[in-house]
C-alpha positions in Angstrom: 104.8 57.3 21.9 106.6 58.2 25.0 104.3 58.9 28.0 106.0 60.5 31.1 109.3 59.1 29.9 108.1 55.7 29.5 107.4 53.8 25.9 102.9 53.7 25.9 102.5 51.7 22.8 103.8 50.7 19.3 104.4 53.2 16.8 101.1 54.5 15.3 101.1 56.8 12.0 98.1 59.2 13.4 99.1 61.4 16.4 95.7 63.1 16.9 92.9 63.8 14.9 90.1 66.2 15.5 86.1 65.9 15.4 85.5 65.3 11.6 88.5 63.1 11.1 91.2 65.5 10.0 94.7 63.8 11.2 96.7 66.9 13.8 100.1 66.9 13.4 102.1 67.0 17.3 103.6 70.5 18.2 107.6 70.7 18.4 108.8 70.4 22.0 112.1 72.2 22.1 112.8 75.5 20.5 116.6 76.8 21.0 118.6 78.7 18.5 121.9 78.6 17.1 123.3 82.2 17.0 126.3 83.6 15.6 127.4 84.7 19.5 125.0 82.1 21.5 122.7 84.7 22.3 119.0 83.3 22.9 116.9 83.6 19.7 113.0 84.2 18.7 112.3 81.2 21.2 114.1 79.2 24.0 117.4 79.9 25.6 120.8 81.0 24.6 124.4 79.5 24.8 124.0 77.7 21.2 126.6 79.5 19.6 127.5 78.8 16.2 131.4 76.9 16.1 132.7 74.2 13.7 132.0 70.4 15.2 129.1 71.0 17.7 126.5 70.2 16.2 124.7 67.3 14.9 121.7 66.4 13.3 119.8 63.0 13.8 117.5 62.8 10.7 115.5 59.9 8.3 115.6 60.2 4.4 112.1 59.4 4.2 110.9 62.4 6.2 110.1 65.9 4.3 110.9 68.0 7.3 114.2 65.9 8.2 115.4 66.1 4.3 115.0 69.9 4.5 117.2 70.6 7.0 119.8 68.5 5.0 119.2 70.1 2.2 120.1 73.9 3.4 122.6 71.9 5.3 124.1 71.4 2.0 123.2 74.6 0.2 125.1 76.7 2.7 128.4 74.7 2.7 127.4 73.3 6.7 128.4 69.4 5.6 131.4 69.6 7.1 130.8 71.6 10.3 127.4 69.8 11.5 128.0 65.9 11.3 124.4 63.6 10.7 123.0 60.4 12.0 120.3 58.6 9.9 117.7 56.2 11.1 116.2 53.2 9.0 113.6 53.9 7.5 111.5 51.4 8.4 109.4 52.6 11.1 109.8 50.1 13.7 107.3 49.3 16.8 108.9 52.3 18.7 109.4 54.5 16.0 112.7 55.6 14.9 115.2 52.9 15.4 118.9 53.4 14.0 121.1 50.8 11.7 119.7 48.0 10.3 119.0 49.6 6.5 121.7 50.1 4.1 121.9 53.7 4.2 121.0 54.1 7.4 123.8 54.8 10.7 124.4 53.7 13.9 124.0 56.1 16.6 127.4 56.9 17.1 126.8 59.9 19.6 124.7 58.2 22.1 124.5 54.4 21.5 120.8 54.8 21.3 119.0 52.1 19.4 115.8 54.3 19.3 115.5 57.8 19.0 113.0 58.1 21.8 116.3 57.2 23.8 117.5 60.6 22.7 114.5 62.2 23.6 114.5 60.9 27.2 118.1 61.5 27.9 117.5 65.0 27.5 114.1 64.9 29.2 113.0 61.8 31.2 109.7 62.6 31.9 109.2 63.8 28.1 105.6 62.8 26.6 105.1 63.1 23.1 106.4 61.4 19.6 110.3 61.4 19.3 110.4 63.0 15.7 113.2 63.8 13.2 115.0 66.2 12.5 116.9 66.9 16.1 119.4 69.2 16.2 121.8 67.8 19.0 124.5 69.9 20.8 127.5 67.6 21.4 129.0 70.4 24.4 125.9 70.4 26.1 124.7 67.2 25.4 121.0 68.4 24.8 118.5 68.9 22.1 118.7 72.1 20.6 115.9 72.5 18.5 113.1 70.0 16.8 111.1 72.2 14.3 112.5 72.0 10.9 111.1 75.6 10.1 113.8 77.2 12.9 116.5 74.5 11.8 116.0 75.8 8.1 116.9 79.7 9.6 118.9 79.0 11.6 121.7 77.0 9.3 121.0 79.8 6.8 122.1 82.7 8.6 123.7 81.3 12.6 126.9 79.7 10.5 128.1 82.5 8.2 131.0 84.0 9.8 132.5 80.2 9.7 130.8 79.4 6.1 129.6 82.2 4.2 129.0 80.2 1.1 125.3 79.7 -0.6 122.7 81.7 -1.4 120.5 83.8 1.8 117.6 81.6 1.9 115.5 84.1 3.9 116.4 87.4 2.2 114.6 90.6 3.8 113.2 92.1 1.0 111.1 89.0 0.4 110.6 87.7 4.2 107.0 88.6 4.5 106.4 86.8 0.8 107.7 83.7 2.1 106.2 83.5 4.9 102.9 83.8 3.7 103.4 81.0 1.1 105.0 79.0 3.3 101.8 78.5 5.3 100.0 78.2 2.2 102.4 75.7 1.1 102.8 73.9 4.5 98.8 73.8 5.4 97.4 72.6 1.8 100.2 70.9 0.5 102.9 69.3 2.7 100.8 68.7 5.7 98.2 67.9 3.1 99.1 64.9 2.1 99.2 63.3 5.5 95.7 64.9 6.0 94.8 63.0 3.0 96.7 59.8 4.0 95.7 59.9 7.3 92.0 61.1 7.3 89.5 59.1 9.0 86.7 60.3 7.2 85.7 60.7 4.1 84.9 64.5 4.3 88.6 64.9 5.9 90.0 63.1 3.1 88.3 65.0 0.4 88.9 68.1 2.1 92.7 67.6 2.0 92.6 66.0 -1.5 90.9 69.5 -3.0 93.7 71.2 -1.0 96.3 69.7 -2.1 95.2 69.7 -6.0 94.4 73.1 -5.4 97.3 74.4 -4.4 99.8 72.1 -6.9 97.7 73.8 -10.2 98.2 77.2 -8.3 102.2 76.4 -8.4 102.2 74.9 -11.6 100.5 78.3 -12.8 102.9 80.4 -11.0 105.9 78.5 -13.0 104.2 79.1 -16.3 105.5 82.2 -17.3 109.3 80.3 -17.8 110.9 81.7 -13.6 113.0 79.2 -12.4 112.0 79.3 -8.6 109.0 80.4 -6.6 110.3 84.0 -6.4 111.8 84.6 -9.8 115.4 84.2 -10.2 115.9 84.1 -6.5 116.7 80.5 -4.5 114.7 81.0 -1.0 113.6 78.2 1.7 110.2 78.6 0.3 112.1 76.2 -2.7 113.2 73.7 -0.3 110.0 73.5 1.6 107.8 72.7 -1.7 110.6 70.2 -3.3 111.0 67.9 -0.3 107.3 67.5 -0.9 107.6 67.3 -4.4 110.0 64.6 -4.7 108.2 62.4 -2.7 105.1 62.6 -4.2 104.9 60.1 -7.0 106.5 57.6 -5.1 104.5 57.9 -2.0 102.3 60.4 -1.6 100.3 59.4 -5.0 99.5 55.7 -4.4 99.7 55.1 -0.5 98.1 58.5 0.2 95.8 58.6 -2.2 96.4 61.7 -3.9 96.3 59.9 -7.7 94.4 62.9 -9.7 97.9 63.7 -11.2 101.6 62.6 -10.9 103.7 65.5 -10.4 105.6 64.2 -14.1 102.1 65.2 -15.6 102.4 69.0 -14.6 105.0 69.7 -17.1 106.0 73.0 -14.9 106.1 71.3 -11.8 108.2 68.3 -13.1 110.9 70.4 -14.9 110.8 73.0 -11.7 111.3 69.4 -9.1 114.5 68.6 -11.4 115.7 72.0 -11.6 115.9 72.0 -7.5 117.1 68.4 -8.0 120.0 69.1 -10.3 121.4 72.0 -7.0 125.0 71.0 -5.8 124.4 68.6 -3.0 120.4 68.4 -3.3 120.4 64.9 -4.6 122.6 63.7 -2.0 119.9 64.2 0.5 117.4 61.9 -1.3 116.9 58.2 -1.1 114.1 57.2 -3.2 115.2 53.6 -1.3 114.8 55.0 1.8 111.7 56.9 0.9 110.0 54.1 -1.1 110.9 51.7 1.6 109.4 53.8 4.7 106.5 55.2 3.9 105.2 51.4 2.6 106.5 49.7 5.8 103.2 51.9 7.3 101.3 49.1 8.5 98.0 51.3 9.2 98.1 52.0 5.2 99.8 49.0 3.7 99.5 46.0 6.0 101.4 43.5 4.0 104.6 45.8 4.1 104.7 45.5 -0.3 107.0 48.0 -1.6 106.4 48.8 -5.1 108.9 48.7 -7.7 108.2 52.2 -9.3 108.4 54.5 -10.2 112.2 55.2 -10.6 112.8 59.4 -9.8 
């Protein structure tokens, strides 16, 4: 991690754990908003207004929060109007490093080989992890925003007098819904897994295991009664939150992680509900089973000998 500016140590997968084990996942460091005018949003400061080119986002294909933000990138017609770097996916002694994986880019912006170079051009005294996704403002030359949760609103509603095309992932009527699953969803479920993966106890782990189990048969109740999404009829970022998780979890999640009571393919709901989301125009394009397989196994805390296995194909 960087400390005062400075590269500390090689890449380690566990950023802080507390008293009994439980991993802690680091707290997003910059917080500006992309509005329709550039006035300052919920958090940060203003001048990010929304225009076709700008912006950029530097993400990985085998990170859940990164491949959210391309996926509402995709939903709401932004592909052409917010251009993307993607790193390799191998996590390298300093973390993030770009080119080098088929599939992966250059970084074409800043000639950074690392993306803890991004994070220090913007701030060189910055201390902390240097995580995807990053929203990068090519005017300004600056980091917009880290946290995937304000990326996600903000491409669904700061672009739509340039692209008004997809469906309002945050709609009013339902805001309050979503946001209390969300942080159902985001504690017990796609943070759980890296509290089960990462745990240094065995009371963490189990804890995170029952949470995660927990919450995937109260989802795959919820599908039951024959809805296509989360909410009914009605597509909301509540969707894209779960399925990045989803996707992910039979070829990662189950084995390296350790959450092997059930492959999602054995809730039927769950399965059929994953390739429903899947099948979206421009979902599939933001997932690399490669690049996913092919990360999360080069974790040398959890798999030492860097073996990726073969399965299971998606």
């Amino acid at each position: 991690m960087l400390v005062n500016g400075k590269w500390d140590a090689d890449w380690q997968p566990v950023q802080n754990k507390d008293k009994d084990g439980r991993f802690i996942r680091q707290v997003s460091s910059f917080r500006h908003w992309i509005t329709p005018d550039g006035s300052p949003g919920p958090t940060g400061d203003g001048g990010f207004k929304a225009e076709a080119g700008r912006y950029h986002l530097y993400v990985a294909y085998i990170c859940p929060w990164a491949s959210r933000a391309l996926a509402v990138r995709a939903l709401k017609g932004l592909t052409d109007l917010i251009t993307v770097s993607v790193v390799n996916p191998r996590l390298s002694d300093q973390g993030w490093q770009f080119g080098g994986y088929p599939g992966s880019t250059d970084d074409e912006l800043n000639q950074a080989t690392y993306m803890h170079q991004i994070y220090t051009q913007v701030a060189p005294d910055f201390t902390g992890r240097a995580t995807v996704p990053v929203l990068w403002d090519k005017q300004q030359q600056t980091i917009v925003n880290n946290e995937s949760a304000d990326i996600l609103r903000m491409l669904n509603s700061a672009f739509n007098e340039l692209v008004n095309t997809g469906p309002d992932l945050y709609p009013a009527d339902l805001a309050d819904e979503i946001d209390e699953l969300n942080e159902e969803i985001y504690h017990k479920l796609n943070n759980g897994v890296y509290q089960a993966g990462f745990a240094s106890s065995q009371a963490a782990y189990d804890e995170a295991f029952d949470n995660v189990f927990s919450t995937l048969d109260k989802l795959e109740a919820r599908l039951a009664d024959g809805r296509d999404y989360v909410f009914g009829d009605v597509l909301t970022e509540t969707d894209i939150r779960l399925f990045v998780t989803l996707v992910r979890f039979d070829a990662a999640y189950y084995g390296l992680f350790k959450c092997n009571r059930q492959l999602i393919r054995e809730f039927p709901y769950l399965n059929a509900y994953m390739h429903r989301i899947w099948a979206l125009d421009g979902i599939a394009d933001t997932v690399n089973i490669d690049h996913i397989k092919a990360g999360y196994y080069s974790i040398k805390a959890l798999n030492p000998g860097g073996i990726v296995p073969r399965g299971p194909q998606f």
